[in-house]
NUVODREN-390934 format. One line per 2 residues: number of its first residue (from 1); for each residue x, y, z of N, C-alpha, C, CB. Coordinates in steps of 0.2 Angstrom, whole numbers, plus 5000, padded with zeros to 4 digits. Glycine has a CB too. Layout:
NUM = X,Y,Z,X,Y,Z,X,Y,Z,X,Y,Z ~ ...
***
This chain:
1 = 5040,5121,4762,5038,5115,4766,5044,5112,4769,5034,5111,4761 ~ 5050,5112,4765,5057,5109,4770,5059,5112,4776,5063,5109,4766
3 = 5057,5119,4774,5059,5122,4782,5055,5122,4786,5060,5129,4782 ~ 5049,5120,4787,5044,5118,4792,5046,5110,4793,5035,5119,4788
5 = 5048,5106,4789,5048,5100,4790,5053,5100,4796,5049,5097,4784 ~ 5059,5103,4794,5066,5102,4794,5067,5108,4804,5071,5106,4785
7 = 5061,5113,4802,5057,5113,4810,5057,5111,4813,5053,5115,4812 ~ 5051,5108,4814,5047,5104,4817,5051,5096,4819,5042,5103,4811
9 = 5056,5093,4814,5061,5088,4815,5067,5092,4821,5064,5086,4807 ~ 5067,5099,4821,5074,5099,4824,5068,5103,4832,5082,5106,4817
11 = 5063,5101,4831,5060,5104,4838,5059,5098,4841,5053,5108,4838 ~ 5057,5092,4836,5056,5086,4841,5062,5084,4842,5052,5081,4837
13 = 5068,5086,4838,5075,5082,4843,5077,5085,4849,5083,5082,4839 ~ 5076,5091,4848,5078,5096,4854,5073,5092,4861,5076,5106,4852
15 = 5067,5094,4860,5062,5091,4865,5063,5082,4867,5055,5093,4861 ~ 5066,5080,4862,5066,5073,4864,5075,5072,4869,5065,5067,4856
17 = 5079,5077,4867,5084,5078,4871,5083,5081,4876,5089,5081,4869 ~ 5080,5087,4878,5080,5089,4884,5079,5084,4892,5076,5093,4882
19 = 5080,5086,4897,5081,5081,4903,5076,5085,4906,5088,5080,4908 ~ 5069,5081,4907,5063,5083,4910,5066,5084,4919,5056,5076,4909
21 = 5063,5091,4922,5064,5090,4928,5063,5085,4935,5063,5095,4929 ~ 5066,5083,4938,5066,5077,4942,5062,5081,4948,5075,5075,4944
23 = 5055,5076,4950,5051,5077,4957,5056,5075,4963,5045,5073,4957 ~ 5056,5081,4966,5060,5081,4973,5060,5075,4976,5058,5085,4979
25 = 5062,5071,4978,5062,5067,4983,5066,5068,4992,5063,5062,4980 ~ 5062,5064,4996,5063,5062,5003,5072,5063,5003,5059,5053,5006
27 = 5071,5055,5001,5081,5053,5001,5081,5050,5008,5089,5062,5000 ~ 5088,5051,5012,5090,5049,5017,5090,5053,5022,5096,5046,5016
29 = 5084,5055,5028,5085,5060,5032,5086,5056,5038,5079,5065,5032 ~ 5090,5058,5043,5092,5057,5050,5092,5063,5055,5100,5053,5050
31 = 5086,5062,5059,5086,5071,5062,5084,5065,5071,5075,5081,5057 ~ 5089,5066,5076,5087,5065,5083,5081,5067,5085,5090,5068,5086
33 = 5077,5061,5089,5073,5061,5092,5072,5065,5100,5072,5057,5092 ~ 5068,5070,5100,5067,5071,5107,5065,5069,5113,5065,5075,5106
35 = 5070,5064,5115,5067,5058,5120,5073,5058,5126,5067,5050,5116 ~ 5071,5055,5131,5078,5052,5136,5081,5047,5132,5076,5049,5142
37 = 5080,5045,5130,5085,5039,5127,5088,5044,5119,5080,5029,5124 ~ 5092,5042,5117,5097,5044,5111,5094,5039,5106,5106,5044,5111
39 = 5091,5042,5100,5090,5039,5094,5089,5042,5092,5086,5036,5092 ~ 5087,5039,5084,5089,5044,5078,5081,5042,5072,5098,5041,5072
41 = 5077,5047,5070,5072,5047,5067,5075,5047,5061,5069,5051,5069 ~ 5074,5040,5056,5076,5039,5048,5072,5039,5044,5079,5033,5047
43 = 5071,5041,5040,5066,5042,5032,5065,5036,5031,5068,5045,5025 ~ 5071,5032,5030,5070,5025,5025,5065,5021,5030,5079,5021,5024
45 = 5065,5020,5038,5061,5017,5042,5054,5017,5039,5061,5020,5049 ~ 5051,5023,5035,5044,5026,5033,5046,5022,5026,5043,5035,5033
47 = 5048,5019,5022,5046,5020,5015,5038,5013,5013,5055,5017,5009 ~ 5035,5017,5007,5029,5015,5008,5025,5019,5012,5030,5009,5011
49 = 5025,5025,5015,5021,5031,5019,5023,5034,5017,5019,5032,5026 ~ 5017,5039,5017,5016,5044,5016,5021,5049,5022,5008,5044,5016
51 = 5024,5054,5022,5029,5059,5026,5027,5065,5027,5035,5059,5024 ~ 5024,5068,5033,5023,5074,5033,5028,5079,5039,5014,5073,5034
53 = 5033,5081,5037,5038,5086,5042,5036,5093,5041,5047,5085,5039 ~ 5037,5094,5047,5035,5103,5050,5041,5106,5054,5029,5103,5057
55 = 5045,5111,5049,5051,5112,5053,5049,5118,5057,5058,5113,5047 ~ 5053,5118,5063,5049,5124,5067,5055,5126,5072,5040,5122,5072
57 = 5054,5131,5076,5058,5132,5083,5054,5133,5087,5062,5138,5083 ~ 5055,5132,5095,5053,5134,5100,5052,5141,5102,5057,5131,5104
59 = 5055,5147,5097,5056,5152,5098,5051,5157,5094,5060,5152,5097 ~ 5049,5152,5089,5044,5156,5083,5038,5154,5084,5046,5154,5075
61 = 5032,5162,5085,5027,5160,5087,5022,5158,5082,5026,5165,5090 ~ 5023,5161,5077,5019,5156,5070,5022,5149,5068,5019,5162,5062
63 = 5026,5147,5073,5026,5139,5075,5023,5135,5080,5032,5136,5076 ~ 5022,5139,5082,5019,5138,5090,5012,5139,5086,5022,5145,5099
65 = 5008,5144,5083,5001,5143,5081,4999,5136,5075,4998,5150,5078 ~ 5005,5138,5072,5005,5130,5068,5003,5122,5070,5011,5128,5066
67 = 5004,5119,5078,5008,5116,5081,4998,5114,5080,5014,5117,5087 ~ 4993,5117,5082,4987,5112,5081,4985,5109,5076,4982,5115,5082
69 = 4989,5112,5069,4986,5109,5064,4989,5102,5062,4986,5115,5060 ~ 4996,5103,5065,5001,5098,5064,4997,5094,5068,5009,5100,5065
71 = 4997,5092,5075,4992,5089,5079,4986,5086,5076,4991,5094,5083 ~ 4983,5091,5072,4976,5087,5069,4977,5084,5062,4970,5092,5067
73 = 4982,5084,5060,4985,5078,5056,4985,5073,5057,4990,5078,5055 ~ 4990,5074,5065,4993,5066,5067,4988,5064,5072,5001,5065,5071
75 = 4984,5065,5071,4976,5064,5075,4971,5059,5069,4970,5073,5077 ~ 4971,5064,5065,4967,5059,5059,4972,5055,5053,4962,5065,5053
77 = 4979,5056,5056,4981,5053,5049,4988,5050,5051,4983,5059,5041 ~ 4987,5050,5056,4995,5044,5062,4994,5040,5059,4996,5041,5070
79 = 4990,5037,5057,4990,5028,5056,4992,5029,5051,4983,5024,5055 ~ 4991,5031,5046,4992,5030,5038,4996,5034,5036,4987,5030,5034
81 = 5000,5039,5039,5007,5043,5038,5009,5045,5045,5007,5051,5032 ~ 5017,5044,5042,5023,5046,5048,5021,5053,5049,5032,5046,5044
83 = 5021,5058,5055,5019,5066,5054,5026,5067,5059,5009,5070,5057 ~ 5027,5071,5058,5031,5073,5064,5034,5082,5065,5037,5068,5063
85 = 5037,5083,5069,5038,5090,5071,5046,5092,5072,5033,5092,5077 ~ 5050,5094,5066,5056,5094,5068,5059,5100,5071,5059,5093,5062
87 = 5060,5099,5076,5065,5107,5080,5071,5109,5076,5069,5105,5088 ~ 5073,5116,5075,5080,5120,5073,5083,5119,5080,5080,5129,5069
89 = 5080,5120,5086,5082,5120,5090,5089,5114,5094,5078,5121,5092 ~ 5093,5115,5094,5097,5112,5098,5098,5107,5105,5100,5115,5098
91 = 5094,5111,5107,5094,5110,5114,5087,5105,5116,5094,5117,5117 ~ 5088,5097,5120,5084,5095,5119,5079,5098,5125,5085,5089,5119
93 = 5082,5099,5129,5078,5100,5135,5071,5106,5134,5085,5102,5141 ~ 5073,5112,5128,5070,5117,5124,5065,5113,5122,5075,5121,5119
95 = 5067,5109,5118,5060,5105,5114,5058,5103,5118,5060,5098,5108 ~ 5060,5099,5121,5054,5095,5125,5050,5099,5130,5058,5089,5129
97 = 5053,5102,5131,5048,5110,5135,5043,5113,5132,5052,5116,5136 ~ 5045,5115,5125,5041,5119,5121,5034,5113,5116,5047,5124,5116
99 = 5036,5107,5115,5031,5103,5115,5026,5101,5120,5034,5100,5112 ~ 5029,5100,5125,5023,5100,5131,5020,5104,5133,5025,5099,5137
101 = 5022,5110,5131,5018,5117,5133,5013,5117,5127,5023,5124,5133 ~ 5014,5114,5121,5007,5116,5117,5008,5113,5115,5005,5121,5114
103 = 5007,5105,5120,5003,5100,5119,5003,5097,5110,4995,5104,5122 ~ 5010,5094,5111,5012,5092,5102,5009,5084,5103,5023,5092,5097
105 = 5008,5081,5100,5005,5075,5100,5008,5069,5093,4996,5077,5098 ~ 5012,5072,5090,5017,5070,5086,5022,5069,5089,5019,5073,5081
107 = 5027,5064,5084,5035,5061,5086,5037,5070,5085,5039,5053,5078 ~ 5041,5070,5091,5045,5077,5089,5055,5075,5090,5041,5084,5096
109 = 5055,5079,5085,5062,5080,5082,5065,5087,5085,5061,5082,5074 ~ 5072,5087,5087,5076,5091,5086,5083,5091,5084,5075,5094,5091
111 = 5087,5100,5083,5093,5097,5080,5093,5097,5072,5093,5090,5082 ~ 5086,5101,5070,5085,5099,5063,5089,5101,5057,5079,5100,5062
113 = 5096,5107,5060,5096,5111,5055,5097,5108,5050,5100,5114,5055 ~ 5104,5103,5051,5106,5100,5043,5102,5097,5037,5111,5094,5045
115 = 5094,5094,5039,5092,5092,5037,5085,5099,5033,5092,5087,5042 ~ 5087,5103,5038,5082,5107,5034,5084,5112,5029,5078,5112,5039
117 = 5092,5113,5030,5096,5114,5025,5095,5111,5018,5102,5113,5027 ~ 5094,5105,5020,5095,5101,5013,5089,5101,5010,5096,5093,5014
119 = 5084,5102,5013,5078,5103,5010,5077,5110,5007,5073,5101,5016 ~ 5081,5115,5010,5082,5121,5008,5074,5127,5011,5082,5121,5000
121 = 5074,5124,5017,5070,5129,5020,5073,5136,5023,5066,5126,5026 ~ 5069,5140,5021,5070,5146,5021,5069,5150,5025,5069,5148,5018
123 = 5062,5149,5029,5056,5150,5033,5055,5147,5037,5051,5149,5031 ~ 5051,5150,5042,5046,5146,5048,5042,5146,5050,5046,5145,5053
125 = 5037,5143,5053,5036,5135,5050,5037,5133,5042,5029,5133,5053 ~ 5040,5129,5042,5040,5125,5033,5039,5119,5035,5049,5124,5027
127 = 5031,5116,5033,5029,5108,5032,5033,5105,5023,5017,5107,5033 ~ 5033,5100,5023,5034,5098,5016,5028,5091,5018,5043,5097,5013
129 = 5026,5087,5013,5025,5081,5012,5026,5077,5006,5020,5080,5014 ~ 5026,5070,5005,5032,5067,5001,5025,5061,5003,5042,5066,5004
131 = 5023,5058,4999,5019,5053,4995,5022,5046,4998,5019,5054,4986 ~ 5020,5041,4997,5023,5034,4997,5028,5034,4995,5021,5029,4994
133 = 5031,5036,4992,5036,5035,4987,5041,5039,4988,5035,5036,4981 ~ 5040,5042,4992,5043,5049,4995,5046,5054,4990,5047,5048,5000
135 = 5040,5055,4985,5043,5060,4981,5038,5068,4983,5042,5056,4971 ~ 5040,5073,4984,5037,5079,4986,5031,5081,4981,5042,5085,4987
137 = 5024,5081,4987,5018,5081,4983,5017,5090,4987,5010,5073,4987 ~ 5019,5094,4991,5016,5100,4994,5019,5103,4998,5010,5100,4997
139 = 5023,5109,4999,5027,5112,5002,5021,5120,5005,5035,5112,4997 ~ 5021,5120,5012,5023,5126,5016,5025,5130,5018,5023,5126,5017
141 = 5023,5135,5016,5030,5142,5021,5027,5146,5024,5035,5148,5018 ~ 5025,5149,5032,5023,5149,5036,5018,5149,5038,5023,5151,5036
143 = 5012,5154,5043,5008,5151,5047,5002,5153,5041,5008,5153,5056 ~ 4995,5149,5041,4990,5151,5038,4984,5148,5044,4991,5147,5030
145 = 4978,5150,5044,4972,5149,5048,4970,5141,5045,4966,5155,5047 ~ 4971,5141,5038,4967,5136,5031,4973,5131,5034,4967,5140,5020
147 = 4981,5129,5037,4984,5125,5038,4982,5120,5041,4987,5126,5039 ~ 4977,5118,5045,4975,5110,5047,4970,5107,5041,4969,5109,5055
149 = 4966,5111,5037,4963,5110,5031,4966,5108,5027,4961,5115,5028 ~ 4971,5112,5023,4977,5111,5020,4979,5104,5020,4982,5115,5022
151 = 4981,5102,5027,4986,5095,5028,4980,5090,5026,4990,5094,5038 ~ 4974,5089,5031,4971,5086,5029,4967,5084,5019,4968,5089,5033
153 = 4966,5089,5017,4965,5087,5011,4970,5083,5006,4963,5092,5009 ~ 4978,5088,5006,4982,5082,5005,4986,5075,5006,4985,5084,5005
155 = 4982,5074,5015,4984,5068,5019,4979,5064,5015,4984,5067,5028 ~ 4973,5066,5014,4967,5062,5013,4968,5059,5004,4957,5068,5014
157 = 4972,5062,4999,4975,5060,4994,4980,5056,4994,4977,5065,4991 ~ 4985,5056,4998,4991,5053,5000,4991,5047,5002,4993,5056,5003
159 = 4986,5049,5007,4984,5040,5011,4980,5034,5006,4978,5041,5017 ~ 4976,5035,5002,4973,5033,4999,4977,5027,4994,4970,5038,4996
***
């Protein structure tokens, strides 16, 4: 019976020591806006919303089929979360091309590497979204038919 005790005491210390894993958060992102004027698209501007980012290239065609669903997001759910569409691409003039061509309807981002680095995307397209609190509620890695579904059902939690 002492060695069950003296178990059971040395599982609950272990377990009460351990360091539960930490839910990802947003943090501090700064990724340029794809505009004529120079500015800078900040996370912290959003706190309190919900954040929904789509990292993509101008070059990658299962970003280019993503881009409706990302669209029917910021169609039903602009009001009540930030959505937006970050470029790897460098080159503004590229974004702003390749979003007019298929018709993005979101704040679009380019330039995104450093920031998708941090996030540790691997892939493309990689949406993530991050709650009010911007801690990470659902991560994406590439193109799926079910992806405007998808966003929607977690915007419609998130927003709430």
């Amino acid at each position: 019976m002492k060695k069950i005790t003296a178990l059971v005491l040395a599982a609950g210390l272990a377990a009460a020591c351990m360091k539960l894993p930490e839910i990802p958060t947003l943090g501090v992102v700064e990724i340029p806006v794809a505009a004529e004027e120079e500015t800078l698209w900040t996370s912290t501007d959003y706190e309190g919303k919900p954040v929904l980012i789509m990292y993509m290239g101008s070059w990658c065609p299962y970003c280019k089929m993503s881009m409706p669903a990302l669209n029917a997001a910021a169609e039903q759910y602009g009001d009540k979360a930030e959505i937006v569409g970050a470029f790897m691409d460098p080159d503004l003039k590229t974004v702003l091309q390749t979003a007019e061509e298929h018709g993005l309807k979101t704040k679009v981002l380019y330039n995104a590497q450093g920031a998708a680095q941090v996030m540790q995307v691997s892939g493309l397209p990689h949406a993530v979204l991050f709650d009010k609190k911007h801690r990470l509620v659902k991560t994406w890695e590439g193109f799926s038919p079910a992806l405007a579904q998808e966003f929607a059902e977690q915007l419609e939690r998130v927003t709430k």
